[in-house]
mmCIF file of the C-alpha atoms, coordinates in Angstrom:
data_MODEL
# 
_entry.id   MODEL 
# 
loop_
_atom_site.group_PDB 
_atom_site.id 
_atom_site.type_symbol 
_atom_site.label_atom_id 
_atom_site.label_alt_id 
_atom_site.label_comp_id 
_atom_site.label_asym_id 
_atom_site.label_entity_id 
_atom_site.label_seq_id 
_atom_site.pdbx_PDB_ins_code 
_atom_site.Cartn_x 
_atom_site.Cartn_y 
_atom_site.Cartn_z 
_atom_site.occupancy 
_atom_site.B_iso_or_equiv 
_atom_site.pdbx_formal_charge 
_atom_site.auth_seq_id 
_atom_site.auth_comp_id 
_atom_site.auth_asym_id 
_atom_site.auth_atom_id 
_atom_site.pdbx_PDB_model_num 
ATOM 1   C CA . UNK A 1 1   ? 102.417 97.923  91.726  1.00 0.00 ? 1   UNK A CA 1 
ATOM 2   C CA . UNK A 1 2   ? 104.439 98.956  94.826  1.00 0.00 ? 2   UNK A CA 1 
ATOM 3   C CA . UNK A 1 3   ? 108.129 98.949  95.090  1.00 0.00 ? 3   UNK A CA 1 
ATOM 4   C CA . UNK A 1 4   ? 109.261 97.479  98.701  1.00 0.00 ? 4   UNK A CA 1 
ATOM 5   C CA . UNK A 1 5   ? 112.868 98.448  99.136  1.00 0.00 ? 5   UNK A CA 1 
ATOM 6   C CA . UNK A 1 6   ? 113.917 96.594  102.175 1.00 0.00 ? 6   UNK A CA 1 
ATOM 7   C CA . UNK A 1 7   ? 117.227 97.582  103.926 1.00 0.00 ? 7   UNK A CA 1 
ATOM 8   C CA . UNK A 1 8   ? 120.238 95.240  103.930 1.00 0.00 ? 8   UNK A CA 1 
ATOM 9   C CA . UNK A 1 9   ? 120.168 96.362  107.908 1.00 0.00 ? 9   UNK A CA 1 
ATOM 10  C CA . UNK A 1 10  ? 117.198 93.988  108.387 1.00 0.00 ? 10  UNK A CA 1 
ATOM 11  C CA . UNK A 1 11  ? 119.321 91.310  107.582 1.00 0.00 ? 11  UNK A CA 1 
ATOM 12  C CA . UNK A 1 12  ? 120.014 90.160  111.109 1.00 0.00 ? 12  UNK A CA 1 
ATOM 13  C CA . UNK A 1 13  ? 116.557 90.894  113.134 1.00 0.00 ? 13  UNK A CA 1 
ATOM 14  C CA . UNK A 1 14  ? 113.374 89.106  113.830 1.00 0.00 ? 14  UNK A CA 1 
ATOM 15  C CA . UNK A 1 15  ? 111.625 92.008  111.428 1.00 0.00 ? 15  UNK A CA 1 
ATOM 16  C CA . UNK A 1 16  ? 112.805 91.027  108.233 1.00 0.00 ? 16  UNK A CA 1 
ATOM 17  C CA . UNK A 1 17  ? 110.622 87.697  108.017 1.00 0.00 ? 17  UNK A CA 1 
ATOM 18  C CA . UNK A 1 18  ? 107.333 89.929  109.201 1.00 0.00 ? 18  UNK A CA 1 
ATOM 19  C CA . UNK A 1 19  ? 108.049 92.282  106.801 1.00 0.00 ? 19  UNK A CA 1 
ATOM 20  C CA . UNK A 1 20  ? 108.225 89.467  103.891 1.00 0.00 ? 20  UNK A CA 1 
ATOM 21  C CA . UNK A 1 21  ? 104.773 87.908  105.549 1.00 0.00 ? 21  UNK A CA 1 
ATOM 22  C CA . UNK A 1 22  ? 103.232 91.361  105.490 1.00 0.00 ? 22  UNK A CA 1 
ATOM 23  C CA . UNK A 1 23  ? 104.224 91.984  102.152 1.00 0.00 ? 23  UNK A CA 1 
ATOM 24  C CA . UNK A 1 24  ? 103.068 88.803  100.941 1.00 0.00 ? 24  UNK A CA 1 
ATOM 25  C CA . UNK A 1 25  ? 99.748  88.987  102.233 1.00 0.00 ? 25  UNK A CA 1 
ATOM 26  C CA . UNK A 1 26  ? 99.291  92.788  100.738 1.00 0.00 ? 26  UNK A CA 1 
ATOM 27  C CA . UNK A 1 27  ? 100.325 91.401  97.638  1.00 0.00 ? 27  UNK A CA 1 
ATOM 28  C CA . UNK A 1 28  ? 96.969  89.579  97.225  1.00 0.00 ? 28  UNK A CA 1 
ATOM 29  C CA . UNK A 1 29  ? 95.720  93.244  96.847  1.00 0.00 ? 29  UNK A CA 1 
ATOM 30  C CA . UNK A 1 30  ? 98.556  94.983  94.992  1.00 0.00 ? 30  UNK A CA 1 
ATOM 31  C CA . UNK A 1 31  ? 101.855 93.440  93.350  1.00 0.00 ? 31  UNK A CA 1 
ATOM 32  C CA . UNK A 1 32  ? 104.849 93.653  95.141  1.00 0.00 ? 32  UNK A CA 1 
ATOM 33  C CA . UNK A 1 33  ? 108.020 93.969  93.778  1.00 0.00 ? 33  UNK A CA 1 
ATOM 34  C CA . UNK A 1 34  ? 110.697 93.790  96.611  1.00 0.00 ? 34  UNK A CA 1 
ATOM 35  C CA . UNK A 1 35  ? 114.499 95.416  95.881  1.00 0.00 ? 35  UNK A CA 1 
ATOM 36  C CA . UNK A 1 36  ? 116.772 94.429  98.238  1.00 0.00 ? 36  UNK A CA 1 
ATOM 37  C CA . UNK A 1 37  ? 119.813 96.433  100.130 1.00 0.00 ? 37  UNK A CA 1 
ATOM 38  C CA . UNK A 1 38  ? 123.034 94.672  99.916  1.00 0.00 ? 38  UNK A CA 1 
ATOM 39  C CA . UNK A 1 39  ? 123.242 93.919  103.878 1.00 0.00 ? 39  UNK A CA 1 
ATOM 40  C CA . UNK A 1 40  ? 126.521 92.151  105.175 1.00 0.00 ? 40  UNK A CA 1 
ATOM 41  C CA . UNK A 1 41  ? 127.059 91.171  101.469 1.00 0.00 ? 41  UNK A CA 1 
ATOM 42  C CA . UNK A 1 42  ? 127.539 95.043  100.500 1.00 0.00 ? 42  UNK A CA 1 
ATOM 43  C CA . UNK A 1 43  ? 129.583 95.446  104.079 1.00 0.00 ? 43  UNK A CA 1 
ATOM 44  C CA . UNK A 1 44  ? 131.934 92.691  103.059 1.00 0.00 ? 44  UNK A CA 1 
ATOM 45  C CA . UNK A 1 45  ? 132.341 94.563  99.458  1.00 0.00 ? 45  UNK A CA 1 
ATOM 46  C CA . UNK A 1 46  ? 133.275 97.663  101.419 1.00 0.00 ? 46  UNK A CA 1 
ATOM 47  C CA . UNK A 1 47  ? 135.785 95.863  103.522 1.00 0.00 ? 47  UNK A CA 1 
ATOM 48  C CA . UNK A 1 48  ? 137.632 94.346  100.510 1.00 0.00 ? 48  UNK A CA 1 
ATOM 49  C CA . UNK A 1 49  ? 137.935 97.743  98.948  1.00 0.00 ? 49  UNK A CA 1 
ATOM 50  C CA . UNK A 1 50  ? 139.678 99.140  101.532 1.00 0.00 ? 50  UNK A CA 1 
ATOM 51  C CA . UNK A 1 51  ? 141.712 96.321  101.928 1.00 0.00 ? 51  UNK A CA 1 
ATOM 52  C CA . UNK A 1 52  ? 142.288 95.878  98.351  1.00 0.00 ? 52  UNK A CA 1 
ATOM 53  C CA . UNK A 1 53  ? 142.219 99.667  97.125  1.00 0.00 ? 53  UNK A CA 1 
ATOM 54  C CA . UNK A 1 54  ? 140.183 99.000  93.670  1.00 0.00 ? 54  UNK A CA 1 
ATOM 55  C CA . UNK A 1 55  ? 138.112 101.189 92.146  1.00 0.00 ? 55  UNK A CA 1 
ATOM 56  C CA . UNK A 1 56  ? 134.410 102.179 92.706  1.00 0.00 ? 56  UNK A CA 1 
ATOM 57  C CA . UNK A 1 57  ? 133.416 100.473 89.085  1.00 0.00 ? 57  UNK A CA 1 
ATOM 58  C CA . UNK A 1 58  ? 134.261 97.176  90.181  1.00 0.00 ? 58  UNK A CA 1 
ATOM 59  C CA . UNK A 1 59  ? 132.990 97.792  93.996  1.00 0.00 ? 59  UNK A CA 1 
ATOM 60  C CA . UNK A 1 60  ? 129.649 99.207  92.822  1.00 0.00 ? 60  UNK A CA 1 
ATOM 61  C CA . UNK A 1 61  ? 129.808 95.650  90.383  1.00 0.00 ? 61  UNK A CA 1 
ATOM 62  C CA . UNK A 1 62  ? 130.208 93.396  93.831  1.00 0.00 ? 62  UNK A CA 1 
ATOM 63  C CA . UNK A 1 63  ? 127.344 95.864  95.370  1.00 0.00 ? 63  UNK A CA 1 
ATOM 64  C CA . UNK A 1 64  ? 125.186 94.757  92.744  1.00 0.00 ? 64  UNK A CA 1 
ATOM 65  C CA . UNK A 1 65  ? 126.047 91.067  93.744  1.00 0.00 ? 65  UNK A CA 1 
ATOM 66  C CA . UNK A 1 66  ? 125.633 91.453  97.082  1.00 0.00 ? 66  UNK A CA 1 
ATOM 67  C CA . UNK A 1 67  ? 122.176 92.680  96.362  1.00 0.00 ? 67  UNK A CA 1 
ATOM 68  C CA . UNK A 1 68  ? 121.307 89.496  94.423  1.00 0.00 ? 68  UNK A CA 1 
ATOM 69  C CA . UNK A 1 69  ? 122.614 87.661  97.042  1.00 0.00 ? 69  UNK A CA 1 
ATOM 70  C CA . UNK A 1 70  ? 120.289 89.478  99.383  1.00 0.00 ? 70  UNK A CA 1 
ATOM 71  C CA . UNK A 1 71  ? 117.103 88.490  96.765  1.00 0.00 ? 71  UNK A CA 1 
ATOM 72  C CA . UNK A 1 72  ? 118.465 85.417  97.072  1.00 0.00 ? 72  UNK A CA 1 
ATOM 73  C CA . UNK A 1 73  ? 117.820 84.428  100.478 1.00 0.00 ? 73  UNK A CA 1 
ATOM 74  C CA . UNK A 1 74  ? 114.655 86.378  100.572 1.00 0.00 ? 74  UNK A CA 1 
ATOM 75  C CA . UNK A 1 75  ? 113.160 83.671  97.822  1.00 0.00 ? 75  UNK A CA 1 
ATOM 76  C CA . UNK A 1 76  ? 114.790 80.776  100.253 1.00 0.00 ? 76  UNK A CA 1 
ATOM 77  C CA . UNK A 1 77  ? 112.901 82.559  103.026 1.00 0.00 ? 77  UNK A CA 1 
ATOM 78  C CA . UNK A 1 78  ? 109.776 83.413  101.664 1.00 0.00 ? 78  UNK A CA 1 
ATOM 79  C CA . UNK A 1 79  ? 108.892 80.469  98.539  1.00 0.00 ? 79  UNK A CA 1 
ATOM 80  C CA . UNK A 1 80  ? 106.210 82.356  97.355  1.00 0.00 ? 80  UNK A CA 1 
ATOM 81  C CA . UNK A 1 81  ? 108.252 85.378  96.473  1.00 0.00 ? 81  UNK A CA 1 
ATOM 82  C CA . UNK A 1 82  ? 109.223 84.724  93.199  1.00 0.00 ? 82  UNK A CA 1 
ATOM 83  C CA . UNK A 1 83  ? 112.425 86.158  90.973  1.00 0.00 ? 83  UNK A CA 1 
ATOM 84  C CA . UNK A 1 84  ? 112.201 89.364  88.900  1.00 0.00 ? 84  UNK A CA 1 
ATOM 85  C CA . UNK A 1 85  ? 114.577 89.526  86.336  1.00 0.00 ? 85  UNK A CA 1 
ATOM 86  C CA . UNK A 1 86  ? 115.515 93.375  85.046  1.00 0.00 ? 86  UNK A CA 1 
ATOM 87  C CA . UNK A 1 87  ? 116.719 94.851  83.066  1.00 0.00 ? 87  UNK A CA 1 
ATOM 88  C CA . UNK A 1 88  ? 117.739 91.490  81.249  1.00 0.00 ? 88  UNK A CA 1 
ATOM 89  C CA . UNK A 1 89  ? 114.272 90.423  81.047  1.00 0.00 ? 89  UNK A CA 1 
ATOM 90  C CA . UNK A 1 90  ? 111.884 93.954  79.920  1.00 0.00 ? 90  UNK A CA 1 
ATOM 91  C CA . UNK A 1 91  ? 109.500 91.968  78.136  1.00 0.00 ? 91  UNK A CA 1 
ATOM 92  C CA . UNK A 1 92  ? 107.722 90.847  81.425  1.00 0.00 ? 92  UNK A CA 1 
ATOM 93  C CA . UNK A 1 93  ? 105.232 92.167  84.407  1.00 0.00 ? 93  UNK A CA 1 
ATOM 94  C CA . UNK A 1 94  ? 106.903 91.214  87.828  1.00 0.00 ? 94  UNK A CA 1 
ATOM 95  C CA . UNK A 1 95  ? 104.853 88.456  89.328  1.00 0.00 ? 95  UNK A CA 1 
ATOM 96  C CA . UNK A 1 96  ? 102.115 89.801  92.046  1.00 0.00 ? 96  UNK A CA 1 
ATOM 97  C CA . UNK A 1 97  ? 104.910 88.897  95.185  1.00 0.00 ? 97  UNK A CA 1 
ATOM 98  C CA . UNK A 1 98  ? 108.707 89.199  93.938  1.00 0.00 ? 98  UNK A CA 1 
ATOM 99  C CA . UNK A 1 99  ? 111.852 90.339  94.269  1.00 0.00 ? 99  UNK A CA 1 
ATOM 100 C CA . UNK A 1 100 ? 114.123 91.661  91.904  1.00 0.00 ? 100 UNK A CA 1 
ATOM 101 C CA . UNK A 1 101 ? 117.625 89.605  91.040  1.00 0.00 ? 101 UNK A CA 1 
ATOM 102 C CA . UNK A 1 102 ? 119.701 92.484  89.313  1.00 0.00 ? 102 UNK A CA 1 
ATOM 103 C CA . UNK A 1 103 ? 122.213 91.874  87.447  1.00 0.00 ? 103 UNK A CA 1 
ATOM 104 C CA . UNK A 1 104 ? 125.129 92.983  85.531  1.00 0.00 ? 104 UNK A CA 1 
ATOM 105 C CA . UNK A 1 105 ? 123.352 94.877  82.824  1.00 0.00 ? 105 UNK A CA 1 
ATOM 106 C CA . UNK A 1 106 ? 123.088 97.552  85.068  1.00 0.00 ? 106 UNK A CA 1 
ATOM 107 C CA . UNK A 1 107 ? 126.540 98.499  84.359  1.00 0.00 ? 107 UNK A CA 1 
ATOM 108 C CA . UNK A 1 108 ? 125.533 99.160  80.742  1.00 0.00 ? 108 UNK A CA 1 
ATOM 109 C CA . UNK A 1 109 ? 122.895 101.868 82.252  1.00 0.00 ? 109 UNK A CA 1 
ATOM 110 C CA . UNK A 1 110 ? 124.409 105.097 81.266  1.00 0.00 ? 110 UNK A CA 1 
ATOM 111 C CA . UNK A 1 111 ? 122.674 107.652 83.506  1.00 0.00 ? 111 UNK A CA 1 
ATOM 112 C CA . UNK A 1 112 ? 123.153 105.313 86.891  1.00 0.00 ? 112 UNK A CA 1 
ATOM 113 C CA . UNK A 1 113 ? 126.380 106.238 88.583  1.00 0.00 ? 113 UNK A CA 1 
ATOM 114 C CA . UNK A 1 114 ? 129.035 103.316 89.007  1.00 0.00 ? 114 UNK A CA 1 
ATOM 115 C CA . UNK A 1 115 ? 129.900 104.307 92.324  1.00 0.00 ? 115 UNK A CA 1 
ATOM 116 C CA . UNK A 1 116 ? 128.698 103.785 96.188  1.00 0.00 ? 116 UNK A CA 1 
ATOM 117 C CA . UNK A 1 117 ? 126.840 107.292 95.756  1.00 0.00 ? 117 UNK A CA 1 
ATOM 118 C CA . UNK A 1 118 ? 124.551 104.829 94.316  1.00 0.00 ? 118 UNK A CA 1 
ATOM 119 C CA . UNK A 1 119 ? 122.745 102.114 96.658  1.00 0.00 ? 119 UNK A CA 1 
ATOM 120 C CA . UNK A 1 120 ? 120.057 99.876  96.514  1.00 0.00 ? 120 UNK A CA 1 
ATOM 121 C CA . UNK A 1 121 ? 118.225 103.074 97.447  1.00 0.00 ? 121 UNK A CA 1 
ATOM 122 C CA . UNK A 1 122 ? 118.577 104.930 94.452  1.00 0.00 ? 122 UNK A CA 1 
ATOM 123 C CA . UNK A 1 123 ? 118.662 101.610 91.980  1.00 0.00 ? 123 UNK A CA 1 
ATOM 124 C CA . UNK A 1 124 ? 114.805 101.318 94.025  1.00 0.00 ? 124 UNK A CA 1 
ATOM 125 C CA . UNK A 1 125 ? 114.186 104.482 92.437  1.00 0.00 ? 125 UNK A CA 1 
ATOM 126 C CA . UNK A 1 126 ? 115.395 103.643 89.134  1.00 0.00 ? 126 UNK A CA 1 
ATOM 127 C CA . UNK A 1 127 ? 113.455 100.593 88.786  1.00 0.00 ? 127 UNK A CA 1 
ATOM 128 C CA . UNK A 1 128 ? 110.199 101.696 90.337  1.00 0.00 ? 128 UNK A CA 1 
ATOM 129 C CA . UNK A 1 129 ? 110.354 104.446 87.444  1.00 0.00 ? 129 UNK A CA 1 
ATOM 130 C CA . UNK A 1 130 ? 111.473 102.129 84.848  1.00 0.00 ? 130 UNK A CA 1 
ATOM 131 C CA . UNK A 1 131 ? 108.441 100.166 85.332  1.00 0.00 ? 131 UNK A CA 1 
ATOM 132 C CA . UNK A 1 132 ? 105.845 102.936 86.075  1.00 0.00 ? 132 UNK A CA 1 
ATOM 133 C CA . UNK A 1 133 ? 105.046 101.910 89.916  1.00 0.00 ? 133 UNK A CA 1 
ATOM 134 C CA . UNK A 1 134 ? 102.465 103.355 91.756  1.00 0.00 ? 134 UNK A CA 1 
ATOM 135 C CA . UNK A 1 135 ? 104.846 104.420 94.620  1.00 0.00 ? 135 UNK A CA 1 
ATOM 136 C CA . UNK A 1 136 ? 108.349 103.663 96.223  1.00 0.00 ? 136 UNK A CA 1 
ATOM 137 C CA . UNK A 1 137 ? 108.154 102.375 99.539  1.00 0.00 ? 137 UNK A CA 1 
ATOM 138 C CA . UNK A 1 138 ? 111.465 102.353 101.521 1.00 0.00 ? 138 UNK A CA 1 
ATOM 139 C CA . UNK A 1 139 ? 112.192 100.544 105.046 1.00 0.00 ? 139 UNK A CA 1 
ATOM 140 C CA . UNK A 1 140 ? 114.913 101.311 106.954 1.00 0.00 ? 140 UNK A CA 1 
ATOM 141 C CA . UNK A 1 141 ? 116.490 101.276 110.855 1.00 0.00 ? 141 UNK A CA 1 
ATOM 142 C CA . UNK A 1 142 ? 115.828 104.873 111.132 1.00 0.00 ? 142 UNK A CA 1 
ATOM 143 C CA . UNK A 1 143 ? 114.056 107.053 113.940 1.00 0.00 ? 143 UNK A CA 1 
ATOM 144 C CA . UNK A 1 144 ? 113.425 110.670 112.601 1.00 0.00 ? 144 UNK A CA 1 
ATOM 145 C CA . UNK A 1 145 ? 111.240 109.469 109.260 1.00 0.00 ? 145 UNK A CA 1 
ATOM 146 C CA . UNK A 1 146 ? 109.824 112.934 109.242 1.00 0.00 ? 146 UNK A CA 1 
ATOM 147 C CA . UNK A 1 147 ? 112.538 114.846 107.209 1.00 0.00 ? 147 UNK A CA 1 
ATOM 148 C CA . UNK A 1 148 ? 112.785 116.598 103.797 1.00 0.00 ? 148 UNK A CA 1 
ATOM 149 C CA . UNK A 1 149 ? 114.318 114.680 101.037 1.00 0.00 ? 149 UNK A CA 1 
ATOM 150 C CA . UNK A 1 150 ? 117.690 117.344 100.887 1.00 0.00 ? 150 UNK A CA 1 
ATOM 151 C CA . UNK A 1 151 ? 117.359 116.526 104.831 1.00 0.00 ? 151 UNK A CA 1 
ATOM 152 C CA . UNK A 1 152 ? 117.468 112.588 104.067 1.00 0.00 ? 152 UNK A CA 1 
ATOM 153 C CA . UNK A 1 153 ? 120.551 112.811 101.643 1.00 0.00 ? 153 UNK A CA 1 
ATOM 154 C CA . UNK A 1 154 ? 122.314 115.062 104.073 1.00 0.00 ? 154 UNK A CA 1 
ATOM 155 C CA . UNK A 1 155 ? 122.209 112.542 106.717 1.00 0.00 ? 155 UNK A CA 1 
ATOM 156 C CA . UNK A 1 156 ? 122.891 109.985 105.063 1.00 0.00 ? 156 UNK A CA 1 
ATOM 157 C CA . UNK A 1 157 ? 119.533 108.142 105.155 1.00 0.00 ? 157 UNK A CA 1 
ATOM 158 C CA . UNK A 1 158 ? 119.237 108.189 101.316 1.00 0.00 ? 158 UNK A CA 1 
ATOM 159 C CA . UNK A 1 159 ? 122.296 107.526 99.154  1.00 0.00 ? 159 UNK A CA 1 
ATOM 160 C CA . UNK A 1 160 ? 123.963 110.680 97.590  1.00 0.00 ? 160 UNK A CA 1 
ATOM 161 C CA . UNK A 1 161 ? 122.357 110.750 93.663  1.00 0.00 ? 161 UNK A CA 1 
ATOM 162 C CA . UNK A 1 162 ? 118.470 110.039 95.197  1.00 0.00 ? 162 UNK A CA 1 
ATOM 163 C CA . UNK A 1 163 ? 117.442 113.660 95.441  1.00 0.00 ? 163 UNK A CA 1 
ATOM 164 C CA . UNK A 1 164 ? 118.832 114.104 91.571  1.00 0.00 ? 164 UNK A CA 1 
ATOM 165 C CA . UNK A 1 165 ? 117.397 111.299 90.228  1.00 0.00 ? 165 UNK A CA 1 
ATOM 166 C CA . UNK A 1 166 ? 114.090 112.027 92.020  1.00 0.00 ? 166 UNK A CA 1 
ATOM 167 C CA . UNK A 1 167 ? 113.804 115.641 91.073  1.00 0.00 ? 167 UNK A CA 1 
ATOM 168 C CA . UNK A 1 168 ? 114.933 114.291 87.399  1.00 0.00 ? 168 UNK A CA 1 
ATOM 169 C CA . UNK A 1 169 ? 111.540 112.034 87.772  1.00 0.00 ? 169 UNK A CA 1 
ATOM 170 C CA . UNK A 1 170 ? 109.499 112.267 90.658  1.00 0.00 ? 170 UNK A CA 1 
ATOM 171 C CA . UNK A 1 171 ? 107.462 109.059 91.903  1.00 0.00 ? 171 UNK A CA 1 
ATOM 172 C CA . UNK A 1 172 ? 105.200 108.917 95.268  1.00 0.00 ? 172 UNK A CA 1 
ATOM 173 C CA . UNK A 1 173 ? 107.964 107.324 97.818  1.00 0.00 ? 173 UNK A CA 1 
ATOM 174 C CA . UNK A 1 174 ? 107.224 106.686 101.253 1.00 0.00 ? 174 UNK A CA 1 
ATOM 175 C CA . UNK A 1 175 ? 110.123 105.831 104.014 1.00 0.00 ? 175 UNK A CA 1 
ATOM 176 C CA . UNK A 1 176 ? 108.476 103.455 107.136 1.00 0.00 ? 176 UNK A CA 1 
ATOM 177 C CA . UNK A 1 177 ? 110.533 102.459 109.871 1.00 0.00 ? 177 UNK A CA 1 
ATOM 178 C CA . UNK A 1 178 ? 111.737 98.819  110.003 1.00 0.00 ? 178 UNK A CA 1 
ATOM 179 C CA . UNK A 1 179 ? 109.570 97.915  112.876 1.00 0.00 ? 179 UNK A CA 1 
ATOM 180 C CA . UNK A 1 180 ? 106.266 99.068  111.376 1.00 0.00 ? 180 UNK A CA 1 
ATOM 181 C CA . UNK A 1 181 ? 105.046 95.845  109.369 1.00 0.00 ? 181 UNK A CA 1 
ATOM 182 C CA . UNK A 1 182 ? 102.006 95.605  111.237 1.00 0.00 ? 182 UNK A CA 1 
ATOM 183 C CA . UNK A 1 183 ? 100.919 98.911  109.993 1.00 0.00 ? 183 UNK A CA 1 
ATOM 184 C CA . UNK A 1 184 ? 101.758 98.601  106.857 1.00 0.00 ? 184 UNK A CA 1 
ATOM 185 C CA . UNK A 1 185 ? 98.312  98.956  104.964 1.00 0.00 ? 185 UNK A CA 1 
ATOM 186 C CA . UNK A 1 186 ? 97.639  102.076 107.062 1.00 0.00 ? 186 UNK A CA 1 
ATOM 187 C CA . UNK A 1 187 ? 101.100 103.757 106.566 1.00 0.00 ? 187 UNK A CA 1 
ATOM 188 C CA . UNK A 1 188 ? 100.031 103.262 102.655 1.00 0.00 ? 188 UNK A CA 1 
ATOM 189 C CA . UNK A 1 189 ? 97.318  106.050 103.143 1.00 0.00 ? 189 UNK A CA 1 
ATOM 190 C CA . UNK A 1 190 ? 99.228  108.453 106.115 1.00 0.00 ? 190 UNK A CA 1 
ATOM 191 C CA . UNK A 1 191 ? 102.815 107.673 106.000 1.00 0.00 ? 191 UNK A CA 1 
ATOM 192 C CA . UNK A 1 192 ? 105.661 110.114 105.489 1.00 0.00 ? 192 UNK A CA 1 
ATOM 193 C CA . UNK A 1 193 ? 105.593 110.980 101.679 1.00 0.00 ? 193 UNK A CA 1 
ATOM 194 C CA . UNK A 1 194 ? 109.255 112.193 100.899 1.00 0.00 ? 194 UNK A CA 1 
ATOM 195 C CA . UNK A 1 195 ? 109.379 115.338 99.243  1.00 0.00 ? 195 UNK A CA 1 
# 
């Protein structure tokens, strides 16, 4: 099974429904198990916080949210891609092509930060090795895919608690640029491993 993290900055560009085609048809191959970035949901969290001043509990809570709302259009977008339910449900396999609804049980997770040094990226992480996945892929609007992991955190490409969590379990994880859907299969065997 691959993990497809998708960034919530494909929200608003032709790329995100070739990406869900793409990733539908490889699934016929492999499972797919899509997480989803937060997008203008997440942005809209980060506005009321400053607006609001609460705390980064109940912001990373409404991050959560705004990822489900993200998996939620996804399934309106792409029918086939079915709902993953986790951790509430850890009794089941993720369909072949699906995307993952999470929920608030990750707030019960004790070794997951409840703060916005943890994004979709690192919760990606978490699930892929929760359920064992043969490698983390991770798309993003990003040019320079070519850097070290330390490199990635630095700048702000990967949230701050990847490289920790990670190191604290190491899985295959690829980054691909958001524009590279038609190469997916062959980025699979010669993409950018981050290490």
């Amino acid at each position: 099974m691959l993990v497809v993290k998708l960034g919530g900055s494909l929200y608003n560009t032709v790329e995100l429904k070739q990406w869900l085609s793409a990733l539908a048809d490889y699934s016929q191959q492999q499972s797919i198990l899509i997480v989803p970035g937060g997008g203008p949901f997440a942005d809209q969290v980060r506005t009321a916080q400053y607006l609001h001043h609460f705390d980064d509990h109940h912001a990373h809570h409404m991050a959560i949210l705004a990822m489900a709302q993200f998996a939620l259009l996804i399934a309106g977008i792409a029918p086939q891609c079915q709902l993953f339910h986790y951790p509430k449900n850890t009794e089941s396999t993720p369909p072949s092509f699906s995307v993952w609804l999470p929920d608030e049980k990750l707030l019960s997770i004790k070794n997951l930060s409840h703060s916005w040094s943890v994004t979709a990226d690192s919760l990606a992480l978490w699930l892929s090795q929760q359920l064992n996945a043969d490698e983390l892929i991770i798309i993003k609007r990003v040019e320079d895919l070519n850097l070290s992991l330390a490199d990635l955190v630095n700048k702000q490409v990967l949230d701050a608690e990847f490289h920790a969590n990670y190191r604290a379990r190491p899985i295959k994880s690829r980054l691909l640029h958001y524009q590279d859907y038609a190469n997916f299969e062959q980025y699979l065997n010669k993409g950018h491993v981050i290490s």
